[in-house]
N, C-alpha and C positions, 0 to 999 in steps of 0.2 A: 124627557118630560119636564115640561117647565114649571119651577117649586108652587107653593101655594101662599098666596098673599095672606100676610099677618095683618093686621089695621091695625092701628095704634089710637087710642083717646084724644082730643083736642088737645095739644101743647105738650106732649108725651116726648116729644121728639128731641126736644132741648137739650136734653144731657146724651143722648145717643149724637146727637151734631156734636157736641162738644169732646168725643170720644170713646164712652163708655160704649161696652159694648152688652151690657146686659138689658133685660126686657122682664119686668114686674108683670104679674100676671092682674094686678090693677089698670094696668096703664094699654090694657089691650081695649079695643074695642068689641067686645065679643059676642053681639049682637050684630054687628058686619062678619065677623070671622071667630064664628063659636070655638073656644081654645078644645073643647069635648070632641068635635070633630078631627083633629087634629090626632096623629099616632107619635107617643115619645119617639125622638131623634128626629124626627119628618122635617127636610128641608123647606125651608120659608123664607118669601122674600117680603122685609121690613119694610111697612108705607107707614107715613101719615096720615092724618084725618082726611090730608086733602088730597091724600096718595102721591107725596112727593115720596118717589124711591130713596130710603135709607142703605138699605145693603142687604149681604144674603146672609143667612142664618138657620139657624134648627130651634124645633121647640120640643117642650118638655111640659105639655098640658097640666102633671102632676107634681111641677116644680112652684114653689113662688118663684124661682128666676125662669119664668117659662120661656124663654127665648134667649137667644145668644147670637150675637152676631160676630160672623169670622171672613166677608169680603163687602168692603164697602166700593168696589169694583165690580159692575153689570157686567162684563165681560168674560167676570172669572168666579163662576157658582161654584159648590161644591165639588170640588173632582179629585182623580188622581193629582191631578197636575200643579193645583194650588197645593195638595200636600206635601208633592215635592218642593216646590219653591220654596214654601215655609220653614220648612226642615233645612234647606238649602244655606237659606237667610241665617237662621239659628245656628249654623256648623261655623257658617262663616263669624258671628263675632266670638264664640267661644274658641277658635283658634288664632286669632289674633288677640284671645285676653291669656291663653294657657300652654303653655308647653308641653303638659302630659294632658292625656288624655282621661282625665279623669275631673267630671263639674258635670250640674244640670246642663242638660242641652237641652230640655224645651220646658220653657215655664209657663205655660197655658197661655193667657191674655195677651201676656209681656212679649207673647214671642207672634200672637196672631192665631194661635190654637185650643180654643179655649174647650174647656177639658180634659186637654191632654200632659202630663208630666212622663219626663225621660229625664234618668239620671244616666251615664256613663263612666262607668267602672272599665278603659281601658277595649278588649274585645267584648265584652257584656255590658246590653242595655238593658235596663229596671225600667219597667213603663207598667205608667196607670195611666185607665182611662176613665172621667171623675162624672162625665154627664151621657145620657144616654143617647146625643149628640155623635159623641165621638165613639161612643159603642157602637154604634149604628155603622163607621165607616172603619174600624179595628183592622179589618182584613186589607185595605186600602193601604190605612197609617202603616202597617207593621211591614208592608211590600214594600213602602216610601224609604221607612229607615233603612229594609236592608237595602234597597238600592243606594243610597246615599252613604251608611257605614259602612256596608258588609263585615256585622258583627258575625261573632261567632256563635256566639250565644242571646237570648232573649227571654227574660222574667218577665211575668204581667205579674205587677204589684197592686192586682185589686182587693186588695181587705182592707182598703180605707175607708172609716165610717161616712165618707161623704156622699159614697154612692149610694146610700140609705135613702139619704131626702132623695134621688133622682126613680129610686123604685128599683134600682140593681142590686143583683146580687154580689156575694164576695166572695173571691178567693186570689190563692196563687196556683200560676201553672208555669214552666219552660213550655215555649214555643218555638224555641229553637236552640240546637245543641242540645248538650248534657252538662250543664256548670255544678261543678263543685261550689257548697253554701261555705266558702271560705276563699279569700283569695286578700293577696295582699295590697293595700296603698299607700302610697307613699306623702305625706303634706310635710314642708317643711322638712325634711332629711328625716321625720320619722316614720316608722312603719306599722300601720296598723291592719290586723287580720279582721275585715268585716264580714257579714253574713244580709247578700246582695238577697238571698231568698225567706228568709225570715228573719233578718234584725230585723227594729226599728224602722217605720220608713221603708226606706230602700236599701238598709244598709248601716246609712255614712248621711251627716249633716254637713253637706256641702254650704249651707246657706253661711254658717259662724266663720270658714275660714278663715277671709280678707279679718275679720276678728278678734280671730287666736293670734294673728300675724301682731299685730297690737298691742298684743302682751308684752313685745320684748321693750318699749319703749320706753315702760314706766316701772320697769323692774318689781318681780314678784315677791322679794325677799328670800327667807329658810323656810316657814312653814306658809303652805297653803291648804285650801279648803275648796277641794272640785263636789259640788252639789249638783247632782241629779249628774253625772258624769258620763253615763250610759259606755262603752267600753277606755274614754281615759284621753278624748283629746285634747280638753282642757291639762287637762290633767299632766297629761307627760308633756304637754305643751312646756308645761312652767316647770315640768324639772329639768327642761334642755335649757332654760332660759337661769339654772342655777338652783331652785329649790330642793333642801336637801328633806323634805318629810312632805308630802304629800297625800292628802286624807282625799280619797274617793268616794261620793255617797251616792247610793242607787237601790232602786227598789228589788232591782232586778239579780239572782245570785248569777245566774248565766253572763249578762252585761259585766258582773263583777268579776267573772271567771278572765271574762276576755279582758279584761284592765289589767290584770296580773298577769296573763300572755303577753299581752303588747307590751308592758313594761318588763318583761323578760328580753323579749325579741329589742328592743334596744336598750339593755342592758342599765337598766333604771332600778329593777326589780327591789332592790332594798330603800327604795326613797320611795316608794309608793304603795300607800296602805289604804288597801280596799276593804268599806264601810256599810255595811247590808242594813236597808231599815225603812220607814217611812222620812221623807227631808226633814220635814215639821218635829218628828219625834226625836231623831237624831241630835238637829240643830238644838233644841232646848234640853238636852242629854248634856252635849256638849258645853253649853253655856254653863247649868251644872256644875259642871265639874269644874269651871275656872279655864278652862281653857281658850288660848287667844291664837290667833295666825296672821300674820303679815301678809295674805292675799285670801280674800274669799270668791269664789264664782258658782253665780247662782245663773242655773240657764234650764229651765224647768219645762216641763209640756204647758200649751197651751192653758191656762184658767179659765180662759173665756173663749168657749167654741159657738155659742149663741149668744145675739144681743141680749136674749134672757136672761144670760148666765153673770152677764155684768157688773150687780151688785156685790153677788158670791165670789166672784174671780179677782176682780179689786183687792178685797178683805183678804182672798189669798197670799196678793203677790204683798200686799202690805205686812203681815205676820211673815213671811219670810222673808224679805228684806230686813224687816227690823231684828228677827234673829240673826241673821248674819251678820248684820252691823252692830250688834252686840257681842261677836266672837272676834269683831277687829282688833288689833293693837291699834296705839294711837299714831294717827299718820297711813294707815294700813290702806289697802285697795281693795273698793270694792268695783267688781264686773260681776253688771246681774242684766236679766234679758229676758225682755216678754217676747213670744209669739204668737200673740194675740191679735190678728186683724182691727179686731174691734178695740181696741186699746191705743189711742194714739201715742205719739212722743212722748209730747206734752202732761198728757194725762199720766202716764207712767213715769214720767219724772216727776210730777207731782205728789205721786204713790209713794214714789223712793225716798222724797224730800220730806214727808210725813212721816214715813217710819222712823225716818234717821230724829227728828225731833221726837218721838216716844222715846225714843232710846237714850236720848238726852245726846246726841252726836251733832255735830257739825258737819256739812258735807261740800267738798267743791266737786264741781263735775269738768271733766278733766277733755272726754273726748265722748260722742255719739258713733254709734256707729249702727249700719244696718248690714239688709245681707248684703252676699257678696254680688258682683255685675251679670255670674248666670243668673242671677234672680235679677233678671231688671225688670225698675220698677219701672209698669205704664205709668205715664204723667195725667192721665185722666182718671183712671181707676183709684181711688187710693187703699182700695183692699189689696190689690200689689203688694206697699211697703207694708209688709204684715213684721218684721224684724225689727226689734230697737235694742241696742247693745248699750249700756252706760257704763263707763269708767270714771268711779270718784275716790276722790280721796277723804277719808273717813278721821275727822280728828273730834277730841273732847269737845264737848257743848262750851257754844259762846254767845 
């Protein structure tokens, strides 16, 4: 059945030629092709005003990103077949970037699939499906992977609040196998025990690795300070890298449980001392008390999940940077890190460079960094590079 033409507003088109591949529910024509008529996920093929074919795509009538396009190829509409390919494309650079098997293998946009995230844990894939898009084709996508891995196992990691805006509901389910919510990974020679069915996520922040790798170049000192730590990979990061005290902060006591495991499991356990509390309260506890540490790392949940949230998330990430560049020794290191889409570079190094003068510091920025290459970033999108890592060096006010 051939999809149903979407109509786009006079000049609408521009940024979709240019590569983007989302569709505002302003930018439709919907007096040619009422979006109400249309059923969430319902395949659609993208025109202009003048009905110059754009590509194919699905819409989501109760989304503002009511359209998505995922083949700017007439030839190749939604099917099995383009799922395979995609998936295909996707194995292939994550195996010529990885030796183990273990990284995102599909990043929605970046990879051509938009809605859909797989992480890989080895024989277990974590998979969310984010728009009702890719709900719509679930039983398709999940025949795709196992044709392409033949995992052993399969998590749906949908209790991400983003399938809210799309009208979906949430949960977790196996869909295939029977996995144990425990299994080991390995980054960097250490090993850490995640939880693929209810951590965080999926688990494991594959995004920070290329990151943590980073650490070792600038040397972390004796004491460090892992802020928002969630089970310790910062963390035990910088005690293979030499740090003999290690302070872990997280909200979470379960997260904190597992920081103490992991730092057991390689044999760290007396150099890493987990810290239960709100960031904000802890850090100015700490300050308090006089306390200083030759490396601080601040890597927080997002502040800004809507462009609404902007002003408030700002103010955030500025109060804790500037506490933490208040708990530096002079000379100290600071790696702090938004994941905030809507928060560019620039602007968050602006944030950093602000607080550091409240605090009356001086700051050089030493290295950027974002995610790692399973997160590539589309060059047209630049909600992609949603990661900004900063490494600076924190001395007295001058």
């Amino acid at each position: 059945m051939k999809p149903m033409p979407l109509l786009l507003r006079k000049d609408q088109e521009r940024r979709l030629l240019a590569g983007h591949c989302w569709v505002y529910s302003n930018e439709v024509d919907t007096a040619a092709t009422p979006l109400k008529d249309l059923a969430p996920g319902q395949p659609v093929e993208v025109l202009s005003d003048h009905e110059r074919w754009i590509g194919h795509g699905y819409v989501n009538p109760h989304s503002l990103i009511c359209a998505r396009l995922v083949s700017r190829e007439r030839n190749r509409p939604l099917t099995p077949a383009l799922w395979l390919s995609r998936i295909h494309d996707a194995l292939a650079l994550r195996e010529r970037l990885y030796q183990r098997p273990l990284y995102r293998l599909i990043f929605g946009e970046s990879d051509g699939l938009p809605g859909l995230v797989v992480d890989r844990y080895a024989d277990l894939l974590a998979v969310q499906f984010t728009t009702a898009g890719m709900e719509r084709v679930r039983a398709e996508v999940l025949a795709a992977l196992e044709q392409v891995l033949k995992p052993g196992a399969i998590v749906i990691r949908n209790d991400t609040s983003v399938r809210e805006l799309e009208g979906l509901t949430q949960g977790v389910e196996t869909v295939l196998g029977d996995p144990a919510d425990a299994l080991i990974l390995t980054e960097h020679d250490l090993d850490f025990q995640v939880s693929p069915i209810t951590g965080q996520k999926t688990g494991w922040f594959f995004d920070q690795a290329e990151n943590r790798t980073r650490l070792a170049r600038f040397g972390v000192g004796e004491r460090v300070l892992d802020v928002c730590s969630y089970i310790g990979a910062w963390g035990l990061r910088a005690a293979a890298l030499g740090a003999q005290a290690v302070t872990c902060v997280d909200s979470s006591a379960a997260a904190l449980e597992r920081v103490a495991d992991n730092a057991e499991r390689n044999r760290m356990g007396e150099r890493i001392h987990p810290l239960q509390g709100d960031a904000f309260e802890v850090l100015r506890g700490l300050r308090d008390e006089g306390r200083q540490f030759d490396t601080v790392i601040l890597d927080p949940p997002a502040f800004i999940k809507r462009r609404k949230d902007e002003k408030e998330g700002v103010q955030a990430y500025a109060r804790l940077n500037r506490l933490g560049i208040e708990l530096l020794a002079p000379g100290g290191l600071l790696v702090t890190s938004s994941c905030s889409f809507h928060m560019n570079r620039d602007a968050f190094l602006r944030t950093v460079q602000q607080a550091g003068r409240r605090a009356g510091r001086f700051l050089q920025l030493l290295e950027t960094g974002q995610q790692g290459p399973d997160h590539p970033v589309h060059p047209a999108i630049p909600e992609t590079a949603y990661l900004k890592t900063l490494f600076l060096r924190v001395l007295p006010g001058s």
